[in-house]
C-alpha positions in Angstrom: 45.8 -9.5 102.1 48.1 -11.1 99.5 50.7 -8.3 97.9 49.9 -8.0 94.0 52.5 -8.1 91.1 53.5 -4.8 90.6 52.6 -5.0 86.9 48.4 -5.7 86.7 46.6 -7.3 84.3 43.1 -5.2 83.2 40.1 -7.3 83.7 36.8 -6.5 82.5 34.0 -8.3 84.2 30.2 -8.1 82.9 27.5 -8.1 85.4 27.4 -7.5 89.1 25.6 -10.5 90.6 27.3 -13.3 92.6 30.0 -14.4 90.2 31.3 -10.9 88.8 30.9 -9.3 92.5 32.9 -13.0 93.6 35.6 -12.3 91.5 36.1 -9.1 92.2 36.3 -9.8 95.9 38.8 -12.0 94.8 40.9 -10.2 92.7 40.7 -7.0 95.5 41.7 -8.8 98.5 44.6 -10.4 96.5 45.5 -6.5 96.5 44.7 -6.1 92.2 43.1 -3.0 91.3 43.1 -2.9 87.7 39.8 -4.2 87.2 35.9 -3.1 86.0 32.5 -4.3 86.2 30.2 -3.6 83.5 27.0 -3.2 84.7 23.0 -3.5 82.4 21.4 -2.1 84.8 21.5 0.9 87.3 22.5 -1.4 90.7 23.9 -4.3 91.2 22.5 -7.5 92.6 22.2 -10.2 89.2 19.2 -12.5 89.3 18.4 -11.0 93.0 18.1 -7.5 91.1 15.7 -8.6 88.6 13.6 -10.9 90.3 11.3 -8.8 93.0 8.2 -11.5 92.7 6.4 -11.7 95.9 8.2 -14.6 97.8 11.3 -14.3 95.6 14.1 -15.6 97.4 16.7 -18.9 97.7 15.9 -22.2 98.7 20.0 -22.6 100.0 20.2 -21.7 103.4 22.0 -18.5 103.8 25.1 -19.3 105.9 25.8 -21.7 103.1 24.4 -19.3 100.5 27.1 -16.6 101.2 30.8 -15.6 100.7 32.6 -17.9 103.4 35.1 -15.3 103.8 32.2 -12.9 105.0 29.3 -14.5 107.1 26.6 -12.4 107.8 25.4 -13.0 111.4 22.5 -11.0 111.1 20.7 -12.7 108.4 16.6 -12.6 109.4 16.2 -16.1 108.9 17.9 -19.9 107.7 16.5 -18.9 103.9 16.3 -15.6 103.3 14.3 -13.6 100.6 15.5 -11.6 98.0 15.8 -8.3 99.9 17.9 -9.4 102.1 20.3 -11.3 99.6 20.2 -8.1 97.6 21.1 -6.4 100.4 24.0 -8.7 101.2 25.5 -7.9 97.9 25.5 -4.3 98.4 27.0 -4.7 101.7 29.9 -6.6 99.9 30.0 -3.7 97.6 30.1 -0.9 100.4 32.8 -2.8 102.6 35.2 -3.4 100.2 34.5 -0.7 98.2 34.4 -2.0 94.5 31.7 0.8 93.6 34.4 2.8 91.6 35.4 -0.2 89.6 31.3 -0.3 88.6 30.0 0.8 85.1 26.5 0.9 85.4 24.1 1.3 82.6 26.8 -0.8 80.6 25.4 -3.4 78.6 28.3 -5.5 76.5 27.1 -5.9 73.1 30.6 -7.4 72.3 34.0 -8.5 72.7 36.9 -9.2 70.1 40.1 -10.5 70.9 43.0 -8.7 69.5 45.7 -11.3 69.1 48.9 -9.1 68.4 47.9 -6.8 71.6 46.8 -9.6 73.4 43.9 -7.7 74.8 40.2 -8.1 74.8 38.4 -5.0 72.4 35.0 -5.0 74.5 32.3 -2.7 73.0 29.1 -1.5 74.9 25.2 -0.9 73.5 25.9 2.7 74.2 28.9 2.8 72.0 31.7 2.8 75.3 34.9 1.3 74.2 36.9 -1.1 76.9 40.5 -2.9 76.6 41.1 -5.3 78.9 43.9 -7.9 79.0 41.3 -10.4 80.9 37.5 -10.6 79.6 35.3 -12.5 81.9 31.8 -13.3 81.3 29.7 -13.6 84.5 26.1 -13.4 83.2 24.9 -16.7 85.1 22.5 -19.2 83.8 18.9 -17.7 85.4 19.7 -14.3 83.7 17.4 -14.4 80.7 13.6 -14.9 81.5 12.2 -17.4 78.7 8.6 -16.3 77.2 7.1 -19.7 76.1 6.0 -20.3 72.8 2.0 -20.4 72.8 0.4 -19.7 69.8 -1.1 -16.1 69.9 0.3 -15.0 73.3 0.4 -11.3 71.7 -3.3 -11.9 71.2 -4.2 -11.5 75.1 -6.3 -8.1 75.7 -5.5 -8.4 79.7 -2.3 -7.7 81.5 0.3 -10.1 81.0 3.8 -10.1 83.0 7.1 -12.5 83.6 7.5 -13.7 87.3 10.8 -12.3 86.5 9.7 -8.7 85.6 7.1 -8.4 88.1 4.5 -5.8 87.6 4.5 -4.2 91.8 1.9 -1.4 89.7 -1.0 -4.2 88.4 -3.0 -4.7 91.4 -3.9 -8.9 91.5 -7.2 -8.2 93.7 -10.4 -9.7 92.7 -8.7 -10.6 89.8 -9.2 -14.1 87.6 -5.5 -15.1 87.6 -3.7 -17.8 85.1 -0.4 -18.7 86.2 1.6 -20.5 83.4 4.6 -22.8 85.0 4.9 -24.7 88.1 8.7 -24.2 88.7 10.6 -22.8 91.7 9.4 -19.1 90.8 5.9 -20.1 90.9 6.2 -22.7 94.0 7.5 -19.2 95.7 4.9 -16.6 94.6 1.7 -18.6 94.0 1.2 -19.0 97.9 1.0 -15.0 98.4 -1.0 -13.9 95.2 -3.5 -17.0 96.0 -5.4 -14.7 98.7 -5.9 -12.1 96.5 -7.4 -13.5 93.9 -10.4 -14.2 92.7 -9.6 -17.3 91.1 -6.4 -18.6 90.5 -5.3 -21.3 87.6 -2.5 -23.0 87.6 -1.5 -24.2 84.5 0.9 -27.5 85.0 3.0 -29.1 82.5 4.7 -31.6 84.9 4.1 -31.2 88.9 7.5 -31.2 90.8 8.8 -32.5 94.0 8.6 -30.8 96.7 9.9 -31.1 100.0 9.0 -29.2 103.0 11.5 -26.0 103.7 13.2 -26.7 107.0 13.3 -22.5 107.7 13.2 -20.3 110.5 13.2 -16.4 111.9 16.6 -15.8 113.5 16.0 -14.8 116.9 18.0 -12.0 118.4 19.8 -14.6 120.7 21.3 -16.3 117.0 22.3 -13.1 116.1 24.2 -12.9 119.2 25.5 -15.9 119.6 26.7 -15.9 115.7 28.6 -12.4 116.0 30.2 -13.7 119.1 30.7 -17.0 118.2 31.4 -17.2 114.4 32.0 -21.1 114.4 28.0 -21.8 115.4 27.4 -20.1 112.1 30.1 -22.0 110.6 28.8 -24.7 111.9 25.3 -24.8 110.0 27.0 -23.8 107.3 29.1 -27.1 107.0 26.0 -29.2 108.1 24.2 -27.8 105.1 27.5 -28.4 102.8 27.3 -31.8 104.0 23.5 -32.4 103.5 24.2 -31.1 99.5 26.8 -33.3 99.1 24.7 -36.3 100.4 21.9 -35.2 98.2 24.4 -35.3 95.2 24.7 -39.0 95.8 21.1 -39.6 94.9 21.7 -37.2 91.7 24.3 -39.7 90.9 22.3 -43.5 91.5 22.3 -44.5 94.9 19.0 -45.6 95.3 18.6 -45.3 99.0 19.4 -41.7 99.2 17.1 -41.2 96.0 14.4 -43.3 97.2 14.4 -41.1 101.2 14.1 -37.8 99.7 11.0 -39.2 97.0 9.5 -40.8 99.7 10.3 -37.2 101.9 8.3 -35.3 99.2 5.4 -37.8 98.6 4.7 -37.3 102.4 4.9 -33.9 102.1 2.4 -34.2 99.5 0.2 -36.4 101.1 0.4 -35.0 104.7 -1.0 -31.5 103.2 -3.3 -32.5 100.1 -6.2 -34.8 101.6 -7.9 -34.2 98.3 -6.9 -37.8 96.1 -8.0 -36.3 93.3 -5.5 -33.0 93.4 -2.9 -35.1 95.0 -3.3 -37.3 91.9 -2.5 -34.2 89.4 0.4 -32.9 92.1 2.2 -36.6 92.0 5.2 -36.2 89.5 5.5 -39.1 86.9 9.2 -39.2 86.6 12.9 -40.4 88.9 13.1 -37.8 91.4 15.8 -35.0 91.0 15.3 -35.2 87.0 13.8 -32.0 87.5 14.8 -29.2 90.4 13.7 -30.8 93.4 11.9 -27.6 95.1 11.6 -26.9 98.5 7.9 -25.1 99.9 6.1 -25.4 102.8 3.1 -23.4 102.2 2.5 -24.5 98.1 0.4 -27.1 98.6 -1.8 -25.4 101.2 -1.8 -22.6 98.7 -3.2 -24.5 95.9 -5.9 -26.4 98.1 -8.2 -23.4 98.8 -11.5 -23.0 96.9 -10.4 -20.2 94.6 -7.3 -22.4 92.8 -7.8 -25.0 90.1 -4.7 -27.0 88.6 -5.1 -27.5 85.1 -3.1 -30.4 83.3 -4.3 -30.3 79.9 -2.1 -28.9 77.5 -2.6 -25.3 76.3 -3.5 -24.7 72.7 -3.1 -21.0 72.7 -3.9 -17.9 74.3 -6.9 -15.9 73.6 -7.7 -12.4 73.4 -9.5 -13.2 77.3 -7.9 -16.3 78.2 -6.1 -19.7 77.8 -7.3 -22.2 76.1 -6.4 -26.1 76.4 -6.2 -28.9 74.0 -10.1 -30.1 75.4 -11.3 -27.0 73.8 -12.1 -25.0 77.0 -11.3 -21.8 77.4 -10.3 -20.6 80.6 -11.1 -16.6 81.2 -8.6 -14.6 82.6 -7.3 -11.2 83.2 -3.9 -11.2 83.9 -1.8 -14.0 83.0 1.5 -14.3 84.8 5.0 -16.3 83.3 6.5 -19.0 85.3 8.6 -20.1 82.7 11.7 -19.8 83.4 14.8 -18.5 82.0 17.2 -19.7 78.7 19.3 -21.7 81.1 21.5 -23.2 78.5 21.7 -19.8 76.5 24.8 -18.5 78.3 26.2 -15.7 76.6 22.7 -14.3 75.7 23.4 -11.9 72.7 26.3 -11.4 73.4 28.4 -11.8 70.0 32.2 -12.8 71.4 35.4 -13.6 69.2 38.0 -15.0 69.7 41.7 -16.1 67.5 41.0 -15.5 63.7 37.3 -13.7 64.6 36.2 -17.1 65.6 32.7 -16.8 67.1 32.4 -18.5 70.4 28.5 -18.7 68.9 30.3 -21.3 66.2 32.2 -22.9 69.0 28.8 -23.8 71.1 26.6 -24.2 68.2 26.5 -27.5 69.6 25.9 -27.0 72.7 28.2 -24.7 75.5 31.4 -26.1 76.7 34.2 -25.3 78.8 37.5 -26.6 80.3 35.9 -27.0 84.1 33.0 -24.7 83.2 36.2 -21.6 83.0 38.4 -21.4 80.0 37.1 -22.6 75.7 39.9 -23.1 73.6 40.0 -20.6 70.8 39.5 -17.9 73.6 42.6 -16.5 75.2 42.1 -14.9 78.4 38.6 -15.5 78.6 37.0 -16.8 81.6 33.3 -17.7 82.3 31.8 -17.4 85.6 29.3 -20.0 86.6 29.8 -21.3 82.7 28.9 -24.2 81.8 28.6 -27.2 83.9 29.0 -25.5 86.6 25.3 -25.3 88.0 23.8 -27.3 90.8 21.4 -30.4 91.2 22.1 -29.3 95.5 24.5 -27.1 97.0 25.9 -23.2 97.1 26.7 -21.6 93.8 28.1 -19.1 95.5 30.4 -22.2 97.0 31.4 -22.7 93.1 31.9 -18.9 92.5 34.5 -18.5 95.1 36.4 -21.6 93.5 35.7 -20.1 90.5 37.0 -17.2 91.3 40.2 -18.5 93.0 41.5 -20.0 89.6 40.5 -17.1 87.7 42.5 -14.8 90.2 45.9 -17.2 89.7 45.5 -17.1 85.8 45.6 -13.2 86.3 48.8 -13.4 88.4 50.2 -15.8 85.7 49.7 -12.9 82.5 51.2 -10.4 85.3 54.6 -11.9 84.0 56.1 -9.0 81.4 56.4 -11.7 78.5 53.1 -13.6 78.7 50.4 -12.0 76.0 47.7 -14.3 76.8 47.1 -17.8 77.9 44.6 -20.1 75.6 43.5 -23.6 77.2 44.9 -26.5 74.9 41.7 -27.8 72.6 42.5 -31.7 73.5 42.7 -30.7 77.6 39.2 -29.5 76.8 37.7 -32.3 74.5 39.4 -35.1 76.8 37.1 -32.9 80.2 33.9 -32.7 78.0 34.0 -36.2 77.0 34.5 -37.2 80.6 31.5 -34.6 82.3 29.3 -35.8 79.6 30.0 -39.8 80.0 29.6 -39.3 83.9 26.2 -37.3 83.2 25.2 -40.0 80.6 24.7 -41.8 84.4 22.7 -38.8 86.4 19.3 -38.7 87.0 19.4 -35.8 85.0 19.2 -37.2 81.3 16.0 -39.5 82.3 13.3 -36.5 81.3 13.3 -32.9 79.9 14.4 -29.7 81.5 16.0 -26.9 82.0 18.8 -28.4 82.6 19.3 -30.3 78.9 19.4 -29.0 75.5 16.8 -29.6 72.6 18.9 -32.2 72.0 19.5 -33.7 75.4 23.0 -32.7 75.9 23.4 -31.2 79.6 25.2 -28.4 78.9 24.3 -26.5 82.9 25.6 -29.4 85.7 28.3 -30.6 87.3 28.0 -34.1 87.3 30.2 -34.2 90.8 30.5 -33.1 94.4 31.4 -29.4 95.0 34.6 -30.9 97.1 35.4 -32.3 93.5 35.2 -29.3 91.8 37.1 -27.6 95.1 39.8 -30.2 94.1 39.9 -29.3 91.0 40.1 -25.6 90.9 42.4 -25.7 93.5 45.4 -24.9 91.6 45.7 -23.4 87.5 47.6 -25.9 86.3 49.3 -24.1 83.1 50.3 -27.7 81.5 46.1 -27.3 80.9 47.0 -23.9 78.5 49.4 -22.6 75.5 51.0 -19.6 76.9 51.7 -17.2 74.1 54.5 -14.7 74.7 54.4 -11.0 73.6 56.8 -11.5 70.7 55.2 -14.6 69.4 51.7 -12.7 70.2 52.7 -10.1 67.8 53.9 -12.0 65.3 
């Protein structure tokens, strides 16, 4: 463990999922203490917190989907579900004991820079008042479940729930069941409701790709063999880094890669849908990766039984019993679950955050969110996003990103631990010169060729990195402060 300045920055962190629990890690085993987690809810845990769907759970194999500092050896199996990740994150909590640095029930309403203090004023929906010389957002990009906008959803006399807020209480048996949304929520839960119900429509606006899920149980002979020899884990780990990076490549326009994973998921499709018919309406229309590429092995089985019909037309509106498309039929239903999704591009939520001269960092992204390698917005002193962005994944570990993430965060607080620096503010032509080149190199990724969740109204990708994650690794590596104006005390006061 690295020995701390004696002099320690505050940091205020909100949220506890991967990225503010990440740089906490960080900033503890580089032996700061001066540092708090504001907390929403009442446990930690982020996304894996919130979403409890049946199925729930990551399609990044978990020795690549975990701190690399802290392998779990004893994961049940290549892709776990969202217990177990959940659980993973309260281990990190217990073993390195950040649980008194945790403000649960803490949800940020806002945060105002006070220049001539050179501190963060950071204000709570419960009226608690915070100062911190460090403010870091680390609200992540799948956060905020998206309701869609159907005309006379409110209508619906039935039961009606987000995948993302899952109703455990409404019991789906015998039930008529409309699913709205095909995406990687819906490719998870659809297979485990489908046996339940009495009939089960899927409402499609695009069918994705899907590829089979190479999982499988642990045995207790991996667990073994992983606690006593940590490289085999290690091992599948890089072989999975590897396999994202090679994916990336595809993202990017090199045909052949693009072409063997589309012609992976089309005989996926075909192997397990016999049907031409339903294999017509499950064949996506656009350049593979455009959209998350999902990964299922028991989907398509799912929606081949009797009791499941996948409806293309567009929906007109909801009823008071149903759905009804643009054909004019009405479908009858009595429960109608979400797949929607979540404001992706919407990263600070509500969050009202300002920075020199009350500048809101609204104003800033009314154009779309942007940051100086997903991390620092000019304007902003001392404010650092976690997974901001451009800093999401087409394939490959967030978590990877977090830690490097995390790492450049951790030397900008050892930077303001210096007695005359008041805050640090990235320089605005640093930032515009990085934006213009993410953008340009996106301009050339599969990922402007349909829309998303990835792309704004307007088009602008404002979630991906348009690179490999060892790029982004390069980086990060080290906070170069030619990037940033550093402002001292005197001058801060002035």
């Amino acid at each position: 463990m690295n020995t701390a300045p004696s002099r320690q920055p505050s940091v205020l962190i909100t949220g506890s999922g991967f990225g503010g629990i990440g740089l906490a890690l960080e900033l503890k085993r580089a032996g700061f203490e001066d540092f708090t987690i504001l907390e929403k809810a009442h446990e930690v845990g982020g996304v894996w917190r919130e979403n409890t769907y049946p199925g729930a759970g990551c399609d990044i194999p978990s020795p690549y989907y975990s701190f690399s500092f802290e392998p779990n050896p004893r994961w049940p199996a290549r892709y776990s579900l969202q217990p177990e990740i959940h659980a993973y994150i309260k281990h990190m909590v217990a073993k390195y004991d950040l649980a008194p640095h945790i403000r649960f029930d803490s949800e940020v309403a806002s945060a105002v820079f006070d220049q001539p203090r050179g501190l963060w004023h950071v204000e709570t929906k419960n009226g608690d008042v915070h100062e911190a010389k460090v403010f870091v957002p680390a609200l992540g990009q799948l956060s905020r479940p998206v309701w869609p906008d159907i005309p006379s959803r409110e209508t619906f006399t039935g039961h009606s729930f987000h995948s993302a807020r899952w109703d455990h209480d409404y019991d789906l048996r015998g039930k008529r069941v409309a699913v709205i949304g095909t995406g990687a929520s819906a490719i998870q839960f659809v297979p485990h409701i489908q046996p339940q119900a009495a009939e089960l429509t899927l409402f499609q606006r695009s069918a994705p790709y899907i590829v089979p899920k190479p999982d499988r149980q642990y045995a207790p002979w991996h667990h073994r063999l992983f606690q006593a020899l940590p490289a085999s884990q290690s091992l599948e780990r890089l072989v999975f880094w590897a396999t994202g990076e090679v994916s990336t490549f595809g993202l990017h326009g090199n045909k052949p890669i693009a072409k063997s994973i589309e012609w992976l998921a089309k005989s996926h499709l075909t192997k397990q849908v016999p049907d031409p018919a339903l294999r017509a309406k499950l064949t996506p229309d656009y350049q593979i990766g455009c959209k998350r590429v999902l990964f299922a092995s028991n989907y398509y089985p799912a929606v081949a039984q009797s009791n499941v019909t996948v409806e293309t037309e567009q929906i007109a509106e909801i009823t008071p019993s149903g759905v009804r498309t643009v054909d004019g039929i009405e479908h009858p239903a009595d429960v109608i679950i979400y797949g929607t999704g979540f404001a992706a591009t919407d990263f600070l939520g509500g969050l009202d955050v300002r920075g020199l001269d009350g500048r809101a960092l609204s104003d800033a992204w009314s154009k779309g969110a942007r940051a100086y390698l997903g991390l620092a917005v000019p304007g902003f002193p001392n404010l650092f996003c976690m997974y901001g962005p451009n800093t999401n994944l087409g394939a490959g570990s967030i978590v990877y990103m977090i830690e490097r993430q995390a790492r450049y965060i951790r030397q900008a607080v050892e930077h303001l631990s210096r007695p005359d620096v008041s805050y640090v503010d990235v320089r605005p032509e640093v930032e515009a010169e990085y934006d213009e080149e993410v953008q340009q190199r996106l301009t050339k990724s599969v990922w402007t060729m349909c829309a998303s969740w990835y792309r704004q109204s307007d088009g602008r990708v404002s979630t991906n990195w348009p690179g490999l994650v060892s790029e982004y690794n390069r980086r990060t590596r080290k906070l170069d402060l030619a990037d940033f104006r550093s402002v001292t005390s005197k001058a801060a006061a002035r």
